[in-house]
FIMIKOL-757291 format. One line per 3 residues: their letters; for each residue y, x, z of N, C-alpha, C. Coordinates in steps of 0.001 Angstrom, whole numbers, plus 500000, padded with zeros to 6 digits. Each point is the difference from the previous one (the first is absolute). Example, Ala and Ser with C-alpha at 12.3 -4.5 7.8 and 13.67 -1.06 7.14 Angstrom:
2
AS = 494310,513190,507800,501190,499110,500000,501200,500900,500000; 501050,499650,499280,501190,500820,500060,501090,499230,500730 $
// end
This chain:
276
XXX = 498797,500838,500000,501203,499162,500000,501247,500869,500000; 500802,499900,499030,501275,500416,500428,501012,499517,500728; 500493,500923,501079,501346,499607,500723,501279,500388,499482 $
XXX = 500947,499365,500299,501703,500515,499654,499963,501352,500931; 500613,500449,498968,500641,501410,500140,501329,499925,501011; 500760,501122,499969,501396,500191,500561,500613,499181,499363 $
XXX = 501193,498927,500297,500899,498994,498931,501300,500323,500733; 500540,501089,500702,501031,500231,500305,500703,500339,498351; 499495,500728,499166,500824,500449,499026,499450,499081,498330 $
XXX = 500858,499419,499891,499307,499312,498424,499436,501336,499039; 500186,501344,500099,499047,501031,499370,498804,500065,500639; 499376,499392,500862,498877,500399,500533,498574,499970,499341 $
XXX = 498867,500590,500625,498821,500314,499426,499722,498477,499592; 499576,498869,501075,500069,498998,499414,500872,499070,499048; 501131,500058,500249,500890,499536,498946,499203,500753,498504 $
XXX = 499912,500881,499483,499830,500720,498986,498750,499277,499775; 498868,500343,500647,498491,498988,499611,500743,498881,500065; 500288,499055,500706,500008,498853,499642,500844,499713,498408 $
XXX = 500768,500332,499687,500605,499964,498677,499288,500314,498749; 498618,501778,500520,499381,499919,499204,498696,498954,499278; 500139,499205,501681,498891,499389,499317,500615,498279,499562 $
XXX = 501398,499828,500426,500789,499097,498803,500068,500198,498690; 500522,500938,499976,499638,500590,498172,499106,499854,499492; 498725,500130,500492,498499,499983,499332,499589,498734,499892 $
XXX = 500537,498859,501114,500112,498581,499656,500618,499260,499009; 500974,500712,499939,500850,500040,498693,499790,500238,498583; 499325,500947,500387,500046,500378,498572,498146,499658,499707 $
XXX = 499149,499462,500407,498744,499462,500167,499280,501018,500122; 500417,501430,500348,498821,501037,500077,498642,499523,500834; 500745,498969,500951,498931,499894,501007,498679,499140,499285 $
XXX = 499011,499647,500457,498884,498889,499283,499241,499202,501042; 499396,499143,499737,499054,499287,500846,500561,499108,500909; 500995,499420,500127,500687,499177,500775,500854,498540,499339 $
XXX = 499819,499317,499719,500989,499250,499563,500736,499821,500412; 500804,500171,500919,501011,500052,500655,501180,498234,500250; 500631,499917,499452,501032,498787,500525,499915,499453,498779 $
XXX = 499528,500359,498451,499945,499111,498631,500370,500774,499275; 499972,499367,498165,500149,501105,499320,501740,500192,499741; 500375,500628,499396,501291,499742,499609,500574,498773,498821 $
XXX = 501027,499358,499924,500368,499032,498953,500548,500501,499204; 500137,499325,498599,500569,500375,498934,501628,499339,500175; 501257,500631,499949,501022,499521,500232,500467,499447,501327 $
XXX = 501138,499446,500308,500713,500031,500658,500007,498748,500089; 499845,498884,501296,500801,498882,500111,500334,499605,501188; 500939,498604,499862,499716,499800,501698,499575,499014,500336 $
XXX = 499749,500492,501392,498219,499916,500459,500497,499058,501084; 501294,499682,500447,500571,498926,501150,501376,499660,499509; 500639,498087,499717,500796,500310,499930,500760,498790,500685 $
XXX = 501196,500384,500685,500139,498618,500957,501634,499638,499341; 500150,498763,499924,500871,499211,498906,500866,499336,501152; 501375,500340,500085,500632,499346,501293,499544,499177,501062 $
XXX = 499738,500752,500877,498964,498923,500847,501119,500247,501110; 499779,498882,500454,500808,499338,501747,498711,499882,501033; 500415,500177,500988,498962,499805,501155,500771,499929,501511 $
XXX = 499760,498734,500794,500530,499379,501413,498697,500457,500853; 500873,500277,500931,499261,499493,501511,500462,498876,500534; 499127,498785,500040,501111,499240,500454,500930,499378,499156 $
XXX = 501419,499841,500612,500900,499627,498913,501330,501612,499932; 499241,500793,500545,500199,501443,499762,499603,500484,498731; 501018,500953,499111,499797,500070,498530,499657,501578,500328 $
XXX = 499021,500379,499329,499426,501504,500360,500412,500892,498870; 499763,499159,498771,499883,500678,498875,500861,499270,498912; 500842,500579,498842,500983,498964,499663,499876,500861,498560 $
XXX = 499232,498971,498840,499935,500499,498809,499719,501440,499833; 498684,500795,500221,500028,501211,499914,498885,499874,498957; 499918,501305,499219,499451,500489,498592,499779,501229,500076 $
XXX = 498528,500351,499615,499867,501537,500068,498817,499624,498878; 499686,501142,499359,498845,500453,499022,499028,501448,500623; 498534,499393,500320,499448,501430,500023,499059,500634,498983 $
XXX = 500481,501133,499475,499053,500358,499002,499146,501072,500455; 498622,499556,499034,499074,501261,499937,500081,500971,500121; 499784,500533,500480,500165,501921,500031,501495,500298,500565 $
XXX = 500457,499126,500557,500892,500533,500733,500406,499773,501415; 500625,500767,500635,500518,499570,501519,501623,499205,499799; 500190,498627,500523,500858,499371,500406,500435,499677,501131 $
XXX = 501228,500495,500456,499979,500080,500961,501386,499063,500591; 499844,499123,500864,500689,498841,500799,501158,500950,501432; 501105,499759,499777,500678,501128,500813,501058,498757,501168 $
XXX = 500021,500898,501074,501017,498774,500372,499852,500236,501893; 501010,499490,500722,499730,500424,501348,499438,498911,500609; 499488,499853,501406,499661,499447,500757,500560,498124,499579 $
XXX = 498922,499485,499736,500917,498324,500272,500462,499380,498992; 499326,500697,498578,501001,499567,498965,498788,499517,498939; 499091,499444,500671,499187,499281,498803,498130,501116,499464 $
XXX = 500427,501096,500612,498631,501004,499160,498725,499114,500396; 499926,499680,501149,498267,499757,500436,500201,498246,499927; 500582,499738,499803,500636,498219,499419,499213,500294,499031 $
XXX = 500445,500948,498980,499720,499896,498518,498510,500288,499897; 499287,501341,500969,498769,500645,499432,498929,498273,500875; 500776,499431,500536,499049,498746,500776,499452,499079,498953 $
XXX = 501304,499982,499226,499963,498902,498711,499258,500596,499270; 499621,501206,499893,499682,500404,498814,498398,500315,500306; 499929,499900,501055,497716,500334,500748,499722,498515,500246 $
XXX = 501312,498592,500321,499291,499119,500044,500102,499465,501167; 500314,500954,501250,500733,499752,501413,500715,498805,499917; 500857,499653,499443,501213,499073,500353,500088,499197,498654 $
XXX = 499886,498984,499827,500725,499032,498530,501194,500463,499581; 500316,499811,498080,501161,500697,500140,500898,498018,499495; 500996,499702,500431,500740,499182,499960,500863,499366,498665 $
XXX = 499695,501063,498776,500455,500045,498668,499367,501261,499144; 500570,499996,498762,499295,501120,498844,498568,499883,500329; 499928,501448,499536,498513,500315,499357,499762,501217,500654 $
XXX = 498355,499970,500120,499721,501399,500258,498657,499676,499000; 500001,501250,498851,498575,499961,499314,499470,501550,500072; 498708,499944,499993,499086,501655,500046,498886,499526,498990 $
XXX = 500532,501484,498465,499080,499920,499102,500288,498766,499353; 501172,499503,499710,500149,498586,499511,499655,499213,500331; 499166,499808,501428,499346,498546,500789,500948,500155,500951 $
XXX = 500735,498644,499929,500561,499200,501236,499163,500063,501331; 500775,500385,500975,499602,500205,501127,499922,498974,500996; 500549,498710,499597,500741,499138,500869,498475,499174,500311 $
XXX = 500171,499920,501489,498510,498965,500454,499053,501147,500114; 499939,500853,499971,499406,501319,500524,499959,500843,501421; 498815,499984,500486,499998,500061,501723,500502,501539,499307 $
XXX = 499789,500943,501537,499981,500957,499711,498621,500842,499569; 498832,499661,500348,498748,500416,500264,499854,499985,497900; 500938,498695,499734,499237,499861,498827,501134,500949,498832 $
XXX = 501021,500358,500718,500732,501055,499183,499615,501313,500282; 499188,500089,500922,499226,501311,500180,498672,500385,499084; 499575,498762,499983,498761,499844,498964,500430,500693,498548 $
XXX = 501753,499670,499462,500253,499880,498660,500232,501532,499965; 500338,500946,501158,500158,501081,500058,501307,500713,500615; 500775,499156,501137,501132,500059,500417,499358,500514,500927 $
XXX = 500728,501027,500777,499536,500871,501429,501502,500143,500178; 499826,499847,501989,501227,500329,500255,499778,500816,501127; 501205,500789,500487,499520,500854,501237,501548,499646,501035 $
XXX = 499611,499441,500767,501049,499626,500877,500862,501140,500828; 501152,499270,499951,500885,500420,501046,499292,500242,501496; 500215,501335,500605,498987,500041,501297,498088,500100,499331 $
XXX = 499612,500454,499001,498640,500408,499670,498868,498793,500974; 500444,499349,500772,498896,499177,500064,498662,499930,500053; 499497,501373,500479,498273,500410,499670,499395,499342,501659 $
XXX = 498477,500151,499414,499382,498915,501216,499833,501448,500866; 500765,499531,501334,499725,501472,500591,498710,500260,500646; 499290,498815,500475,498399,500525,500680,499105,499946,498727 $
XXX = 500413,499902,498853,499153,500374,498356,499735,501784,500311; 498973,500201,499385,500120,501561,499640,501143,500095,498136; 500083,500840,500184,500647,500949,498973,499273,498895,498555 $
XXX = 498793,500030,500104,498817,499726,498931,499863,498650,499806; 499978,499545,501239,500156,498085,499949,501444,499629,500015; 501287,501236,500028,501357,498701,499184,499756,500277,499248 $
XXX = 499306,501427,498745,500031,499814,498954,499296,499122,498993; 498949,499738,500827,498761,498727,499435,500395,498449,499983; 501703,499672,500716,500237,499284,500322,500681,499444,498317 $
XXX = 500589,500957,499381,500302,499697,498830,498764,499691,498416; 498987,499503,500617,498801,499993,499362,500186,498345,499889; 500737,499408,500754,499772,498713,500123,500717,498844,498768 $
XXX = 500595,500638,499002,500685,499137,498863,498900,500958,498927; 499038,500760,500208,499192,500901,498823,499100,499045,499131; 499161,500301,499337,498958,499398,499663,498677,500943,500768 $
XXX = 498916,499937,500366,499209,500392,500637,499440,501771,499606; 500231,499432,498501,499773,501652,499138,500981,501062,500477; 501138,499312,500200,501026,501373,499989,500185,500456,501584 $
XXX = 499178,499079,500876,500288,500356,501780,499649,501491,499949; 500516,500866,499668,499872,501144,500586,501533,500614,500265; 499779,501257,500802,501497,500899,500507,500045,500844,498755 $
XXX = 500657,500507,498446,500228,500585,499461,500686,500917,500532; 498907,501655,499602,499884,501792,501022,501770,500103,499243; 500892,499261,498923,501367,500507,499769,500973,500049,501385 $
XXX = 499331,498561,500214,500850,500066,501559,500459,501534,501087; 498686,500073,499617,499895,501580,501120,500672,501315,499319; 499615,500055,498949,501597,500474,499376,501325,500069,500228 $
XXX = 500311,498689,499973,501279,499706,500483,500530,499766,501019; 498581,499708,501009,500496,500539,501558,498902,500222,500483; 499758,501488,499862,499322,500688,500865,499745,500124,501472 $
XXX = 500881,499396,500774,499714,500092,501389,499099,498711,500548; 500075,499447,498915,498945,498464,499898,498669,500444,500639; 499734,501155,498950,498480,499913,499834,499093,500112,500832 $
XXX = 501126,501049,500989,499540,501011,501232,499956,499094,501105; 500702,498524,499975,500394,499232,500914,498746,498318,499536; 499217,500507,498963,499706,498637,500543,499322,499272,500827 $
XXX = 499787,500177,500889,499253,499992,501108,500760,499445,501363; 501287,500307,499844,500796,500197,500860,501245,498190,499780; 499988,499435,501831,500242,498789,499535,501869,500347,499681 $
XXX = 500239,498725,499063,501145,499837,499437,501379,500135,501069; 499869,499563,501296,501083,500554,500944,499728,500850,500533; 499567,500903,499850,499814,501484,500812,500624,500808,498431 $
XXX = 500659,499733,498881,500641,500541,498939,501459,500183,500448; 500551,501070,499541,501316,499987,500333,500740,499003,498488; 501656,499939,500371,500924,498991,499374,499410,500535,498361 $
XXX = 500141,501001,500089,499786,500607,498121,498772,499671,499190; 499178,500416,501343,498765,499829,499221,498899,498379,499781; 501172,499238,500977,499688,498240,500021,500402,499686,498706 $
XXX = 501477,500536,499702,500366,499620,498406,499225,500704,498876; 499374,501061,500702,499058,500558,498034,498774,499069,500757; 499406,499495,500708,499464,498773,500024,500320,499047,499356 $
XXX = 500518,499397,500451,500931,498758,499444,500140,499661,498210; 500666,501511,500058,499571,499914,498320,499020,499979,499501; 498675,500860,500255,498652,500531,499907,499530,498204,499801 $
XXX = 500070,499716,500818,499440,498531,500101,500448,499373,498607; 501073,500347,500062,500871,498467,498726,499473,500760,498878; 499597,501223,499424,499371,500240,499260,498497,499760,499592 $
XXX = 499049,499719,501070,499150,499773,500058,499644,498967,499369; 500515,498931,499652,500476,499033,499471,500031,499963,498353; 500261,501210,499834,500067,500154,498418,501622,499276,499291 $
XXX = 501218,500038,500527,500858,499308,499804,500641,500227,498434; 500479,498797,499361,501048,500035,499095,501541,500446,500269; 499938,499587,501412,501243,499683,500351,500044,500494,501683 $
XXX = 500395,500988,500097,500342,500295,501726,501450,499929,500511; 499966,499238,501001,501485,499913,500599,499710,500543,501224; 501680,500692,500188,499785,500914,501599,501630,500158,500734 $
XXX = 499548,499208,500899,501087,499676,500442,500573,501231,501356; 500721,500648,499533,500509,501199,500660,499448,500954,500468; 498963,500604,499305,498968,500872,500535,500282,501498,500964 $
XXX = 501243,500364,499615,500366,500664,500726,500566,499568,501922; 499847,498983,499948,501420,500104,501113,498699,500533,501159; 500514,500878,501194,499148,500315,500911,499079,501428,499851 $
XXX = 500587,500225,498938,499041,500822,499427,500430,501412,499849; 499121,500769,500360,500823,501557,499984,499950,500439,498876; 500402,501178,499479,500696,500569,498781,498823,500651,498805 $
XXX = 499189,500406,501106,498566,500546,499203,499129,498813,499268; 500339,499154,500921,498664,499105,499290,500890,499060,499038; 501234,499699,499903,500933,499704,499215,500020,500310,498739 $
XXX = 499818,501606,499681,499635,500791,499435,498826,499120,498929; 498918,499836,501149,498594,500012,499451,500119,498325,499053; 500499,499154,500665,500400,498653,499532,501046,500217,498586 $
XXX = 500904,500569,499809,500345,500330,498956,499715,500320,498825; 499177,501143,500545,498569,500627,498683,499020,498467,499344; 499465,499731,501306,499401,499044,499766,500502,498998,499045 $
XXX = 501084,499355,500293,500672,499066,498671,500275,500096,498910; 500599,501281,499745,499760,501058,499174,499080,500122,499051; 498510,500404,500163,498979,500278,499940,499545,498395,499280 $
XXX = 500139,498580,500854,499654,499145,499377,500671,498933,498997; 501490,500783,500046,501130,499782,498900,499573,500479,498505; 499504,501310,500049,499680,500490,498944,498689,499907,499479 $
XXX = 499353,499958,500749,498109,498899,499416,500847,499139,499006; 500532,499064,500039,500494,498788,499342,499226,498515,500380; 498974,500168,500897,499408,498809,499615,500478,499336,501114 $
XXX = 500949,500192,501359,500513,499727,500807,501508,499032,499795; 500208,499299,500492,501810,499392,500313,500476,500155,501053; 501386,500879,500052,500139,499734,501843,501151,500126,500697 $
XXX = 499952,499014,500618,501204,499236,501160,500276,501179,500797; 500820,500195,500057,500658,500851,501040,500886,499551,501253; 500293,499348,501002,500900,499601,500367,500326,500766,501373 $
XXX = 501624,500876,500207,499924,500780,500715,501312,500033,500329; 500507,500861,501403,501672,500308,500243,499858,501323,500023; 499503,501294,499830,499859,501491,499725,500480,500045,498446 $
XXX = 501051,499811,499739,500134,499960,498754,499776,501716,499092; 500206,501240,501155,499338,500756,498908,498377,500104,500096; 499065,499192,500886,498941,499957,499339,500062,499252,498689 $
XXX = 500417,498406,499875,500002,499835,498879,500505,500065,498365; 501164,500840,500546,500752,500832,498783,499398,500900,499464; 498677,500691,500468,499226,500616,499520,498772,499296,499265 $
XXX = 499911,498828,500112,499041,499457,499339,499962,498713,498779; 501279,499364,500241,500836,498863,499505,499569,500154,498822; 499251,498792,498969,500676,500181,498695,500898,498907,499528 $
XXX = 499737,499251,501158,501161,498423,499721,500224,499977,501190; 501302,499213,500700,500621,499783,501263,500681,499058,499876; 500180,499286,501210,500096,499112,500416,500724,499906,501842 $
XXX = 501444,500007,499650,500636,499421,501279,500472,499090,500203; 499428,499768,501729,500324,498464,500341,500929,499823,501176; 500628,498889,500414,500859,499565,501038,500112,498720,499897 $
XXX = 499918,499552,501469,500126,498491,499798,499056,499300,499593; 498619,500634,499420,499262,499120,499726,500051,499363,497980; 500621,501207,499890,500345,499913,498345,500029,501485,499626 $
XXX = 499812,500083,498384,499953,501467,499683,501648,500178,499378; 500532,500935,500622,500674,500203,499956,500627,501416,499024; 499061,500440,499176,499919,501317,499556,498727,500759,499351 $
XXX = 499906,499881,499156,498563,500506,498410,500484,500982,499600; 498715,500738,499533,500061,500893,499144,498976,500652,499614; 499686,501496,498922,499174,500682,500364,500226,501772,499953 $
XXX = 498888,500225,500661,500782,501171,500453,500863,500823,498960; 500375,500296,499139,501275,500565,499138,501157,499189,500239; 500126,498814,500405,501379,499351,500569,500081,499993,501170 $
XXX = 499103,500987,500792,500271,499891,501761,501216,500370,500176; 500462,499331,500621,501532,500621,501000,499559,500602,501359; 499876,500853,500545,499774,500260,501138,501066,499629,500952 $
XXX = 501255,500402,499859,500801,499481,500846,500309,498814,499867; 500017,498896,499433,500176,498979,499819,498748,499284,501014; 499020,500181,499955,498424,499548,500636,500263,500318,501343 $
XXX = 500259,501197,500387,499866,499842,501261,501069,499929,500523; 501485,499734,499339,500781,499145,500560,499348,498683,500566; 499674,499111,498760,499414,498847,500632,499057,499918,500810 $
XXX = 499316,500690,500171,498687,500106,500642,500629,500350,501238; 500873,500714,500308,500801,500202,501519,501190,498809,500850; 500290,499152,499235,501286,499362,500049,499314,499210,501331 $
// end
């Protein structure tokens, strides 16, 4: 089994293997694994939500918002505390009714769709706070995402361990005895397990120290450029997601307030708003 190396320095022995053996995923040197699917031909999008409104109550949460997520890329939802992000990723797993518009995935209307059964279609989400069963081992949250599969595909795909190596060494080990970092390469580990079209992740960083930040980065990264992935980003670290953005999206109030993609980023403009 391999363990993580030193992660004080992003040059480290492990940093370097782990990249080498991204590349080789990459570039298919590797064999014998099928891994998360094959790649698609072209580009589309893979989620797309058409001004949608959404109340609590006679509380208005969400007020005409519109975003597009495409294939093979990271999109990322920007915005501070209170202004609609986990409103929106609720509407969009199935959590909450949305009150107007549209939300469609893959050109099927979503509307009247539990969540269990938008998980089925290939929507994975990884919550705010990682959410793992803490008296689960390591092995049973990841088995936990077996449950929207078809029976053939219930297995843990060895890419995982790739992409987080400290998994492997840990599975044995129950889910709250993990520290904050390594609950979230859980967390994700799981929503992959799943085999997703579509992963949403709702602030994966916050809580999280700088190394394994690091490792979550790569990671998106890594399944940005597969292509066969779509993915939600929704975060307030805006230079994590300025590093990954290929469309953006700021909100306030519960409306988007600000599009683009990354060649029209304003940086100062963003995190003006994002600070106000």
């Amino acid at each position: 089994m391999r363990l993580r190396a030193t992660l004080a320095s992003s040059k480290s022995i492990w940093d370097d293997e782990h990249d080498q053996v991204i590349r080789a995923r990459l570039s298919g040197s590797r064999t014998g694994d099928a891994g998360f699917g094959p790649l698609p031909i072209g580009v589309v999008v893979m989620l797309a939500v058409e001004a949608i409104d959404l109340h609590y109550g006679a509380a208005q949460a969400l007020r005409r918002v519109s975003l597009a997520v495409k294939q093979g890329e990271v999109t990322c939802v920007l915005g501070r505390n209170g202004v609609g992000k986990t409103s929106l990723m609720r509407a969009i797993i199935g959590h909450q009714p949305i009150s107007g518009g549209s939300i469609t995935f893959g050109g099927q209307s979503l509307a009247g769709l539990r969540p269990e059964d938008r998980a089925r279609l290939g929507i994975a989400y990884v919550p705010q706070g990682r959410e793992i069963f803490p008296l689960l081992t390591v092995k049973e949250n990841l088995e936990t995402g077996f449950a929207p599969l078809k029976r053939s595909d219930r297995h843990i795909p060895s890419e995982l361990f790739d992409l987080f190596p400290v998994l492997h060494s840990m599975l044995g080990r129950r889910g709250g005895d993990l520290s904050g970092g390594q609950q979230q390469q859980l967390a994700i580990a799981r929503a992959l397990v799943t085999r997703p079209k579509l992963i949403v992740l709702d602030e994966p960083t916050e809580g999280i120290q700088p190394s394994i930040i690091k490792d979550i980065g790569r990671t998106i990264a890594y399944l940005r450029d597969k292509g066969d992935i779509a993915i939600l980003l929704v975060e307030q670290y805006f230079d994590f997601a300025k590093e990954l953005a290929d469309t953006w999206y700021v909100m306030d109030r519960g409306e988007v307030t600000l599009s683009g993609d990354r060649a029209s980023m304003d940086e100062d403009d963003i995190r003006r708003r994002m600070s106000v």
